[in-house]
ZAMARGU-4260 file (C-alpha; in steps of 0.2 Angstrom, whole numbers, plus 5000, padded with zeros to 4 digits):
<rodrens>
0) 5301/4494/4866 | 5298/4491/4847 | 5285/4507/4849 | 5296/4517/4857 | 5311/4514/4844
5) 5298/4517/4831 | 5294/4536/4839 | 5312/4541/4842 | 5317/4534/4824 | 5302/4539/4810
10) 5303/4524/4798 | 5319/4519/4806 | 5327/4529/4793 | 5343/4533/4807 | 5345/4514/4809
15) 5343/4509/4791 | 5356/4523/4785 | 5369/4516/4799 | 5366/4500/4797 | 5369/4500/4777
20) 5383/4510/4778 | 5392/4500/4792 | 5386/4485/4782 | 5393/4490/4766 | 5412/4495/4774
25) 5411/4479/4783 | 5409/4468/4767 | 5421/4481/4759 | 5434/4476/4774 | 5428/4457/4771
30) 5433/4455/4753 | 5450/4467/4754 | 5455/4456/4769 | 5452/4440/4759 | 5464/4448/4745
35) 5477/4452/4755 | 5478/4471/4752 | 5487/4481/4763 | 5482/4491/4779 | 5481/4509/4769
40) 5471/4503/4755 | 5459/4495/4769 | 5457/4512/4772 | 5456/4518/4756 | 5441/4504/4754
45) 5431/4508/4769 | 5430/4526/4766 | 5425/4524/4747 | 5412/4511/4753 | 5405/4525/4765
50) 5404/4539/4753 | 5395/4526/4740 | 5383/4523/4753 | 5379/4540/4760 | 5380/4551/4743
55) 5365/4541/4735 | 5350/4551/4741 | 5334/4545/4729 | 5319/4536/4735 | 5316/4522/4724
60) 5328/4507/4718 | 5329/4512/4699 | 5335/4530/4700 | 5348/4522/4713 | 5357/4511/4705
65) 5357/4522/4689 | 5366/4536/4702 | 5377/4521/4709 | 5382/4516/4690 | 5386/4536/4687
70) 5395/4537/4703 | 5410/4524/4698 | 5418/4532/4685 | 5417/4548/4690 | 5425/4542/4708
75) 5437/4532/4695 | 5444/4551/4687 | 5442/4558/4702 | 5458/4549/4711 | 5465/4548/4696
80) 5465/4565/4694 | 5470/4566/4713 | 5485/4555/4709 | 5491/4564/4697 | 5490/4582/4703
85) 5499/4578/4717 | 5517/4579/4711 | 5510/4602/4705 | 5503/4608/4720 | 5497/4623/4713
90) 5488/4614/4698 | 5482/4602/4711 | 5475/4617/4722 | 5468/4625/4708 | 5458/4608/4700
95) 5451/4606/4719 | 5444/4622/4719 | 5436/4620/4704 | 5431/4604/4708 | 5422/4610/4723
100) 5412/4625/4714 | 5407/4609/4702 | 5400/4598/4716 | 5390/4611/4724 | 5384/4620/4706
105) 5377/4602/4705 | 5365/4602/4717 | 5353/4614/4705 | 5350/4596/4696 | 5342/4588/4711
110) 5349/4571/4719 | 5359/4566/4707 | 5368/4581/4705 | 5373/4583/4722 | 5376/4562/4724
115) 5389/4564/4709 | 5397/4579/4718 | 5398/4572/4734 | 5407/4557/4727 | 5418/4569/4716
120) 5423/4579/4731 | 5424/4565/4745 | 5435/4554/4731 | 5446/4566/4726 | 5447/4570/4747
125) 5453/4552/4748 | 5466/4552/4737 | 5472/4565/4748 | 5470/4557/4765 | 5479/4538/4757
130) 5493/4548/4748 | 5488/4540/4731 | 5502/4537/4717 | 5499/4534/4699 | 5510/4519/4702
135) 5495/4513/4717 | 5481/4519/4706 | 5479/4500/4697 | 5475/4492/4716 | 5466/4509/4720
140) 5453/4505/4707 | 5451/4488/4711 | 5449/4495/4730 | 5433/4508/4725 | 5426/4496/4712
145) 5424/4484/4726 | 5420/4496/4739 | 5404/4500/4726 | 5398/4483/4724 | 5398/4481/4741
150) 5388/4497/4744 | 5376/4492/4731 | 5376/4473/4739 | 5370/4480/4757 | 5357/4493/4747
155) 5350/4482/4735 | 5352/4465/4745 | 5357/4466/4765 | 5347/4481/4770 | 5335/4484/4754
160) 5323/4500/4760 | 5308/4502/4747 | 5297/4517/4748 | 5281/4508/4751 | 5292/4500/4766
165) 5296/4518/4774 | 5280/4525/4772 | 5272/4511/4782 | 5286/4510/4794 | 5284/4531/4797
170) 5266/4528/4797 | 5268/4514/4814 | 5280/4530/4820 | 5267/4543/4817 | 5254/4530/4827
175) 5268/4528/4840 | 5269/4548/4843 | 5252/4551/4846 | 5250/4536/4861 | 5265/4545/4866
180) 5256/4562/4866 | 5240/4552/4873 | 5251/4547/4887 | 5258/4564/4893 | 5240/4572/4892
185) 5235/4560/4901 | 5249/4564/4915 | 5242/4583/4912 | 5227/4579/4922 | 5237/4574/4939
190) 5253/4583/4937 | 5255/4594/4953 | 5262/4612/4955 | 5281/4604/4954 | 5279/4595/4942
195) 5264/4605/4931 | 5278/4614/4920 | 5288/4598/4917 | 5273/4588/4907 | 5270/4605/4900
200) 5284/4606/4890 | 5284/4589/4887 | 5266/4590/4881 | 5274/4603/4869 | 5289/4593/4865
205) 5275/4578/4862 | 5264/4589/4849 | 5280/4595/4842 | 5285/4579/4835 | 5267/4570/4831
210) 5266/4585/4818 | 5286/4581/4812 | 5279/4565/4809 | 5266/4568/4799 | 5276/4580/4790
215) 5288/4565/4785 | 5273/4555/4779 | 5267/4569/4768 | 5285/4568/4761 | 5284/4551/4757
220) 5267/4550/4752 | 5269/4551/4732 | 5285/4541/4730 | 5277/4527/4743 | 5257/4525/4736
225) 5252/4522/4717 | 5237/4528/4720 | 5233/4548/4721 | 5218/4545/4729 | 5223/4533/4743
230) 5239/4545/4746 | 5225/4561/4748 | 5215/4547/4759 | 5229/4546/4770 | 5234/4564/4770
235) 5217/4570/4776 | 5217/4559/4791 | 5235/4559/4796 | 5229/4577/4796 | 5212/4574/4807
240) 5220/4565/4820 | 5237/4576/4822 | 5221/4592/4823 | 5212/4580/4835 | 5226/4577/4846
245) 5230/4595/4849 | 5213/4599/4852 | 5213/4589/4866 | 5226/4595/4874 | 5222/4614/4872
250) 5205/4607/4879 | 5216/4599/4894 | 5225/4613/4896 | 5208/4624/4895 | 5200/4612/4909
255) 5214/4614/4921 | 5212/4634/4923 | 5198/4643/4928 | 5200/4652/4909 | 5202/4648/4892
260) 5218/4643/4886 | 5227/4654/4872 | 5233/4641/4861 | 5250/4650/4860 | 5254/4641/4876
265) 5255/4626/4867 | 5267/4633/4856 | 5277/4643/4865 | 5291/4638/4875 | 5294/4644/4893
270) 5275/4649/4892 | 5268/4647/4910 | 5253/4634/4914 | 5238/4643/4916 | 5233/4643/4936
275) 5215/4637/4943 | 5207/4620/4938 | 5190/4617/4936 | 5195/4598/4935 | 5191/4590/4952
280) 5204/4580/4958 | 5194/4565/4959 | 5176/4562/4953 | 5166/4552/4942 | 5171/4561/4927
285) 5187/4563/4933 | 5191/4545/4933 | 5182/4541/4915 | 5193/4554/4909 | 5208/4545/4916
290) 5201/4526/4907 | 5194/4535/4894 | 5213/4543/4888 | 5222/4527/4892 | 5210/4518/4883
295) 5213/4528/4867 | 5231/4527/4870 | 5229/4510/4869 | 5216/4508/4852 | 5227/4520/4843
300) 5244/4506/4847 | 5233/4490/4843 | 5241/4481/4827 | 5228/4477/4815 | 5227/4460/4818
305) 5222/4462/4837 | 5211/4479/4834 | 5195/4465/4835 | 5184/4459/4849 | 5170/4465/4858
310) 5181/4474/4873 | 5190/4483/4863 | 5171/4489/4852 | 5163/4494/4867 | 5177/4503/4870
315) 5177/4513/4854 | 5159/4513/4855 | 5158/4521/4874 | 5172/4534/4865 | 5166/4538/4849
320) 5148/4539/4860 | 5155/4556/4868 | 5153/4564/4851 | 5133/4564/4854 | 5128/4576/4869
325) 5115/4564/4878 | 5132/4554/4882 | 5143/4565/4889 | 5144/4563/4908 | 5137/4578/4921
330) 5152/4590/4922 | 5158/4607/4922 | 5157/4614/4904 | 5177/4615/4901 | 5177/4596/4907
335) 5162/4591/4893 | 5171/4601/4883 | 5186/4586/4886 | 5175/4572/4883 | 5168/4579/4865
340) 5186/4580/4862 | 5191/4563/4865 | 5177/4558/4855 | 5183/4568/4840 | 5200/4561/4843
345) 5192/4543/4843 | 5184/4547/4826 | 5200/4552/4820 | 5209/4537/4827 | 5195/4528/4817
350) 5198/4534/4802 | 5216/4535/4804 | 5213/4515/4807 | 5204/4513/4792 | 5214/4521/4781
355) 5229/4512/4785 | 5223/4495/4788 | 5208/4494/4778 | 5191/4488/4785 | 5186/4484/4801
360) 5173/4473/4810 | 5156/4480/4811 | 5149/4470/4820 | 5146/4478/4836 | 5145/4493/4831
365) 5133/4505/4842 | 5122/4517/4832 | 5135/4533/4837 | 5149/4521/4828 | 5140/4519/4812
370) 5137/4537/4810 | 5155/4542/4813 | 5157/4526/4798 | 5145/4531/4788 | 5155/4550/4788
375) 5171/4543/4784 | 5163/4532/4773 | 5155/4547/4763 | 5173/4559/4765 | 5184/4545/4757
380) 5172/4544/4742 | 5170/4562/4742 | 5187/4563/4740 | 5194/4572/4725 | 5211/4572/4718
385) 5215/4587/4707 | 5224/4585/4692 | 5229/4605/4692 | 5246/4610/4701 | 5251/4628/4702
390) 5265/4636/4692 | 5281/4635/4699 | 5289/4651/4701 | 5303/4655/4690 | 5321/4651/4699
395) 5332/4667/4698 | 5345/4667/4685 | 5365/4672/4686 | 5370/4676/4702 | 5355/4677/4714
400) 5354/4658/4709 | 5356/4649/4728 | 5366/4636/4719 | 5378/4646/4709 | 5378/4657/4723
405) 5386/4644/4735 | 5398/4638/4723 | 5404/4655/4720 | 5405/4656/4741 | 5411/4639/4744
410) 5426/4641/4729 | 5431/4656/4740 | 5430/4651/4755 | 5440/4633/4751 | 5454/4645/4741
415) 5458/4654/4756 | 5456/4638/4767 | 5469/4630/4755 | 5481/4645/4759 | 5479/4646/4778
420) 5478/4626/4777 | 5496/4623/4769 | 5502/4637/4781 | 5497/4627/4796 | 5503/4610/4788
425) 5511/4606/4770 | 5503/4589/4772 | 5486/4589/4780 | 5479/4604/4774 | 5464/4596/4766
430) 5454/4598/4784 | 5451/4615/4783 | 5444/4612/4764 | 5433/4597/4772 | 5427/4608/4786
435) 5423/4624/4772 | 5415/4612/4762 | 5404/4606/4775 | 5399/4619/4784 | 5391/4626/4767
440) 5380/4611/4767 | 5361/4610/4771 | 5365/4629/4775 | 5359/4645/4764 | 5363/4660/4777
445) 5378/4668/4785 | 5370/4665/4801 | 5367/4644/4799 | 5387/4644/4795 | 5393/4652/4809
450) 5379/4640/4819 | 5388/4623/4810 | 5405/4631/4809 | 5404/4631/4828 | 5396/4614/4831
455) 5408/4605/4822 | 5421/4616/4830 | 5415/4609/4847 | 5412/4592/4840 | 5430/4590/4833
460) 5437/4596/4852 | 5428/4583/4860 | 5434/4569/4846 | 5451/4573/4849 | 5450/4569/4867
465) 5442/4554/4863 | 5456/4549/4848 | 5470/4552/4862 | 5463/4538/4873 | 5456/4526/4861
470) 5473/4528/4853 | 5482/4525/4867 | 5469/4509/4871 | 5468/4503/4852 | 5487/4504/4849
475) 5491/4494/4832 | 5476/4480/4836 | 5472/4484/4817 | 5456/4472/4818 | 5449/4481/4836
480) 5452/4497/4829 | 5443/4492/4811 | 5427/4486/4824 | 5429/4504/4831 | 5428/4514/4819
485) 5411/4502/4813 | 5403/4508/4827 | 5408/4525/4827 | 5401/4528/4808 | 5385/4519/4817
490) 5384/4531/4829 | 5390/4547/4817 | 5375/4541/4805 | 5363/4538/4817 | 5364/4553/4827
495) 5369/4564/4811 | 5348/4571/4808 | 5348/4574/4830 | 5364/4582/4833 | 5378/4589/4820
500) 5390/4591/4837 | 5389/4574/4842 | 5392/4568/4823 | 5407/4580/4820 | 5413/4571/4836
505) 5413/4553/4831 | 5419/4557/4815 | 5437/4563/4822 | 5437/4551/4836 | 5435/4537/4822
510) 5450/4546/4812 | 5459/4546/4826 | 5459/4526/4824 | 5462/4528/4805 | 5477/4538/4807
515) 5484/4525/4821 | 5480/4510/4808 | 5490/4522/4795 | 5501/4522/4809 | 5503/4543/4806
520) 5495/4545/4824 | 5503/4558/4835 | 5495/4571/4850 | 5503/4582/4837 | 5491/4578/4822
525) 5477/4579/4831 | 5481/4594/4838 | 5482/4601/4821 | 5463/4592/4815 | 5457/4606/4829
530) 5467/4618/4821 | 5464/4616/4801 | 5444/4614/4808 | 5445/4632/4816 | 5453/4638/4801
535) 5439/4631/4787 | 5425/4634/4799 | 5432/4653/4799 | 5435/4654/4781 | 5418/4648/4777
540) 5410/4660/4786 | 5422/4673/4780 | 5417/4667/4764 | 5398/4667/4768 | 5399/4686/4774
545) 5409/4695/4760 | 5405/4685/4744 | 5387/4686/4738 | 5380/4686/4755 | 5364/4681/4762
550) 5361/4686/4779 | 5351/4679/4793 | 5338/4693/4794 | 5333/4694/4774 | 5330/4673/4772
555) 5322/4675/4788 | 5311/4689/4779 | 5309/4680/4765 | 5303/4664/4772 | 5292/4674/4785
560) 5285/4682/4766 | 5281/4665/4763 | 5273/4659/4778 | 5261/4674/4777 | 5256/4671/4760
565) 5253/4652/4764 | 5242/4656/4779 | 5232/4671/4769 | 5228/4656/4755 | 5222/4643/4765
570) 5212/4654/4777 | 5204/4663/4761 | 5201/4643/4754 | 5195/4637/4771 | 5182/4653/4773
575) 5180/4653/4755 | 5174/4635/4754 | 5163/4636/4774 | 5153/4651/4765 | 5147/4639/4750
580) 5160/4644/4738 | 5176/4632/4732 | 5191/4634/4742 | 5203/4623/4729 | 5215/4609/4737
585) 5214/4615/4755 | 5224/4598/4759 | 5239/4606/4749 | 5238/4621/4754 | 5238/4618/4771
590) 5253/4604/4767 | 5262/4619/4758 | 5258/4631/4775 | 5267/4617/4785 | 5280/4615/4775
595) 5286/4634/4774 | 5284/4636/4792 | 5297/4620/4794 | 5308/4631/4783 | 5306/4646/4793
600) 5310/4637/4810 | 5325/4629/4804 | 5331/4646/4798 | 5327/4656/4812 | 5339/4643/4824
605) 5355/4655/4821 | 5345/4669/4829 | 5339/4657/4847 | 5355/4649/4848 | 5359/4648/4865
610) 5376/4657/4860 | 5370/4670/4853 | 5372/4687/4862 | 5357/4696/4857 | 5345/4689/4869
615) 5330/4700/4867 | 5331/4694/4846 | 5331/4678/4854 | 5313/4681/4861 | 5309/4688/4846
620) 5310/4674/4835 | 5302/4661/4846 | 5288/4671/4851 | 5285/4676/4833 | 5288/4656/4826
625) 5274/4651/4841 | 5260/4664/4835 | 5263/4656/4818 | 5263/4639/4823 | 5247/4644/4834
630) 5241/4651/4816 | 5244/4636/4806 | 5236/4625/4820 | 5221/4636/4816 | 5221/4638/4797
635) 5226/4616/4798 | 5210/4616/4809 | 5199/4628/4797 | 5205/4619/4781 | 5200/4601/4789
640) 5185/4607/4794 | 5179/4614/4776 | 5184/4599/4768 | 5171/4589/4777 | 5155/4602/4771
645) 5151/4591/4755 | 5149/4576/4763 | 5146/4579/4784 | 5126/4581/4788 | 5131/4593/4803
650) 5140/4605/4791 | 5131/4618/4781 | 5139/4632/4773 | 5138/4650/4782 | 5141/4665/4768
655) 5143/4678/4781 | 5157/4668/4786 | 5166/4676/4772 | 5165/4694/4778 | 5171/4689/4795
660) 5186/4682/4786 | 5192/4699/4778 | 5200/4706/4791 | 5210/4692/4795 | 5217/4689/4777
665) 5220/4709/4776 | 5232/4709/4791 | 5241/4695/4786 | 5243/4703/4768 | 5250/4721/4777
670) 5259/4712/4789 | 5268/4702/4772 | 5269/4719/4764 | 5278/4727/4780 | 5289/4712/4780
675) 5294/4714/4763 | 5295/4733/4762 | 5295/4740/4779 | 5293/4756/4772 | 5277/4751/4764
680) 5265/4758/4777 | 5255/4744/4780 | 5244/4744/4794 | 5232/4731/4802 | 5213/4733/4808
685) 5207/4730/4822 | 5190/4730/4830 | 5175/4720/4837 | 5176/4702/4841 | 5174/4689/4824
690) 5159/4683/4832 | 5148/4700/4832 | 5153/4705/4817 | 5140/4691/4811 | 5122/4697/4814
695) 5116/4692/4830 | 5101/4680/4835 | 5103/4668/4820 | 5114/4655/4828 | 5103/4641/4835
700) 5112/4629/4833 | 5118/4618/4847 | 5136/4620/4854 | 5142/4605/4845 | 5127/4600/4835
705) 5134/4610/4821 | 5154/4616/4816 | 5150/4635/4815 | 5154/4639/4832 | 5171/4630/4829
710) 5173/4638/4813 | 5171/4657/4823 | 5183/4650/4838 | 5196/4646/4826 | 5191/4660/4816
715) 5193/4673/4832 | 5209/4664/4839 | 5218/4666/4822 | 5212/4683/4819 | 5219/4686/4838
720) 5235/4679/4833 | 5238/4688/4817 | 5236/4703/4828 | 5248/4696/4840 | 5260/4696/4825
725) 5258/4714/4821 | 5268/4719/4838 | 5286/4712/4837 | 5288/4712/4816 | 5282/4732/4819
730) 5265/4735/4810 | 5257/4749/4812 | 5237/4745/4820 | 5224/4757/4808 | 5206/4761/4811
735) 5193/4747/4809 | 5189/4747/4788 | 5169/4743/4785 | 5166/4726/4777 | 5150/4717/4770
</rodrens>
């Protein structure tokens, strides 16, 4: 159960931030309750404690509490400032939108800029929501300064969370994910026609989130380790096993069709499962294949302090065995092809092992063990880190900055939410600001707004229902409905990162109970929450369209642009360092390809929304995100394997590779160019297979003695993949170009 918590929650940071925010209003709650302060400043205490708590977004302690320390006073002027506008409401009006432009202009200085907007704006919102006076400011004071405290006691104290701490909580997750993944391959190989589609998608749904997870750790990795080199150590075989892992399923996939798998059905959701099996449904090696999986399953969860004994070393030894070809078991050649990847996987376990938990016993070690040893050995002291980073490109100025741009956007869009707000409601128009305000954060496209306006729409509807009857259950039980509301901003925290529907909706079910505990509750009020949402979800995207906009399709282009130019450098790097030449920091290169393709995915969600009526868009988009995903997975794969040739005895460098890899890093340069400029008149080659554009009758080498005939599959699949890209972005294909 522990595991499984540990897979659905990476590092537990879901749990932790509920936890520490329910923790900090409930100590907030504690010490008003003990001074005797009345029901609305309860209130008043509990929300300030929450936006103390959420706002602060650094990793480590000191830049926390410096944020924290910040954070009082300006939340101090902020309800003062709220207090004593509220008697002009014009001035008042016009102070907030100024105050908004101010807390999103904010975010261009990193974490602390937006933590001090946040609390500037979600202050200044309180004061609004408690009806503060300058007569109620004194006790309001006292309320935030010990709603602080006790957000700083449940950081620092209750709930402390220290870098080093996540990074070796995500790194138990990432292991976690890839048993998982073990778990559903394994299902793979006796999953029926009925059910074959089903472990499918949830093989995808499985590699999927292994490569999240190693995505967070990579995240984490220089806040969370002192040391560059043991933070590159584990980098590099985070990334051998997450490679190793989806090599073996593409190989399990490949083993159950009578044809080689195209990687893109990995990637490509509603792909169909490839028909005909050359995997007997029950053999001799069908049955090792079967142990040997669970056994690796069950290698990769052992805690360090149980990953001993002579067992559990036969059983790495029989698996890291399959990576020599006298041990593989008689078999059909797709099915061998399965048991050399499970030995990879098992080396890349090992190393995974290693790297985390330090050394292991040796002791029984079988001759095929201590090779895989002595190469991992040789890697980590081969391991380099560079003191060179490249220039960062230069951030627009004015206007086409993306943070003077929102707040320009945002300032809009709250002035006419202010206006339609107070038309709806003299006294409650504030919610449409909240919702205009909300739906222009985390977003940078017209399309993403209209996404979030709508989710929180929905979210809001469904809250109201729920307030009716939990008001209606609650009544004025004021200590119920405090509990209530403590495990509604649970849940809203907790399920925030998974769902922004299911968030907006415990967020009005639990004001819902605030309003009954102001006792201002009425069918009526809520009624007019869904209203005032409607209405700042519409002005936002109003806002978002007219003012400076940026539509869906240009920062799709864009971070399509930068995918492309990812994958061109770390294929150049990876064939530039497999033909005896140095290819630079493949690792971060290939960190930076993932990462721009996380971008792109996230931005292209407007265009495959369910909702959205443009259905063969729709296709589009996911077919083109799973031919780059297919990409990466082979420029990952390429990188990996060119950082082994200083050190790995089965690795030479190949210079011909080099020409093969021309035409390749030319499509992907015309296909940028056409995306950039479609008028640019870009085409792509095409022509003869990778492999025969070497010269034939060199290759003697065994099929797995050496890497070069996984270098040219990787090499043919991503070459057949660029060209897969050239048909739905609208290249134009050209005659073959000669190349030496």
């Amino acid at each position: 159960m522990w595991d499984r918590l540990a897979a659905s929650d990476p590092g537990l940071l879901r749990l932790t931030a509920g936890l520490r925010t329910v923790a900090a209003i409930a100590l907030t709650l504690a010490v008003l309750a003990v001074l005797r302060v009345p029901v609305p400043h309860l209130v008043a205490g509990a929300m300030a404690a929450m936006v103390a708590t959420f706002a602060i977004r650094e990793k480590q302690r000191g830049p926390q509490a410096v944020t924290l320390a910040l954070g009082l006073p300006v939340a101090l002027a902020s309800v003062s400032l709220g207090a004593l506008l509220n008697r002009w409401v014009v001035v008042g009006d016009l102070f907030f939108v100024v105050l908004i432009f101010c807390a999103v202009y904010g975010r261009r200085f990193g974490d602390r800029g937006t933590a001090l907007g946040l609390i500037g704006f979600q202050i200044y919102f309180l004061s609004l929501f408690v009806g503060a006076t300058t007569s109620a400011l004194p006790a309001l004071y006292g309320v935030i300064c010990v709603a602080f405290a006790c957000g700083a006691a449940a950081r620092f104290a209750l709930l402390p969370q220290t870098p080093a701490g996540t990074l070796d909580r995500l790194r138990r997750a990432f292991r976690a994910r890839l048993a998982q993944l073990l778990a559903t391959q394994a299902e793979l190989l006796d999953a029926g026609p009925d059910d074959a589609e089903k472990v499918l998608a949830d093989l995808r749904t499985g590699t999927a989130r292994l490569h999240e997870a190693a995505l967070m750790i990579q995240g984490r990795l220089e806040d969370g380790v002192s040391d560059p080199a043991v933070a590159r150590l584990l980098q590099r075989r985070i990334a051998d096993a997450e490679i190793a892992a989806e090599r073996l399923g593409l190989l399990l996939l490949t083993a159950r069709s009578a044809r080689r798998t195209d990687t893109l059905t990995l990637h490509l959701p509603g792909a169909p499962l490839p028909t005909g099996s050359e995997l007997p449904v029950r053999d001799e090696a069908s049955d090792a294949l079967r142990r040997d999986l669970e056994a690796l399953r069950l290698l990769v969860l052992r805690p360090a302090g149980e990953a001993s004994g002579t067992a559990l070393a036969q059983v790495r030894n029989r698996l890291l065995g399959y990576r020599e070809e006298e041990n593989l078991p008689p078999a059909s050649p797709a099915v061998q092809d399965v048991f050399r990847g499970l030995g990879e996987a098992a080396r890349a376990a090992l190393g995974l092992r290693v790297a985390m938990d330090g050394p292991q016993d040796e002791s029984d070690d079988t001759p095929a063990t201590a090779r895989s040893r002595e190469e991992l050995d040789a890697e980590d002291t081969a391991i380099e880190v560079s003191e060179e980073s490249e220039p960062e490109e230069p951030e627009p100025a004015g206007l086409k900055r993306p943070t003077t741009r929102a707040a320009v956007q945002v300032a809009v869009g709250s002035s006419l939410a202010i206006a339609g707000g107070e038309l709806l409601s003299s006294q409650r128009w504030y919610w449409a600001v909240l919702t205009c305000w909300i739906v222009f954060l985390n977003t940078a496209s017209t399309g993403e707004i209209l996404v979030k306006g709508y989710r929180r729409l929905l979210g809001t509807v469904l809250g109201v229902v729920a307030g009716i009857g939990l008001a209606a259950l609650v009544g004025h039980h004021t200590w119920t409905a405090f509990a209530l509301v403590l495990l509604f901003i649970f849940a809203m925290f907790y399920t925030a990162p998974l769902s922004y529907t299911l968030m907006s909706f415990f967020v009005t079910a639990m004001l819902g109970l605030l309003y009954t505990l102001l006792h201002t509750y009425s069918l009526s009020v809520l009624v007019l929450r869904i209203e005032e949402t409607a209405l700042g979800a519409a002005c936002g995207v109003i806002a978002a369209a007219v003012v400076l906009p940026v539509h869906t399709d240009r920062r799709t282009n864009d971070l399509l642009e930068t995918v492309l130019d990812r994958l061109a450098d770390v294929t150049r790097g990876a064939v530039d360092q497999l033909s005896g030449g140095a290819g630079g920091d493949l690792v971060e290169q290939a960190r930076a390809l993932d990462q721009a393709l996380a971008d792109l995915r996230a931005a292209t969600q407007p265009l495959i929304h369910p909702i959205t009526p443009l259905r063969a868009r729709r296709d589009t988009a996911r077919y083109v995100v799973a031919l780059l995903e297919t990409c990466a997975y082979h420029g990952r794969s390429l990188a990996a394997t060119a950082e082994l040739l200083p050190t790995h005895p089965s690795i030479a460098a190949d210079p011909r590779l080099r020409g093969a890899c021309g035409r390749i890093v030319h499509n992907i340069e015309a296909i940028a160019a056409h995306v950039a400029d479609p008028r640019s008149g870009a085409e792509i080659e095409t022509g003869s297979s990778i492999a025969s554009m070497l010269e034939p009758g060199t290759l003697r080498t065994p099929r797995y003695g050496r890497v070069t005939d996984r270098v040219l599959r990787h090499l043919q699949r991503l070459d057949e993949a660029v060209s897969g890209l050239a048909r739905p972005l609208g290249v134009a294909g050209g005659p073959v170009q000669p190349r030496t």
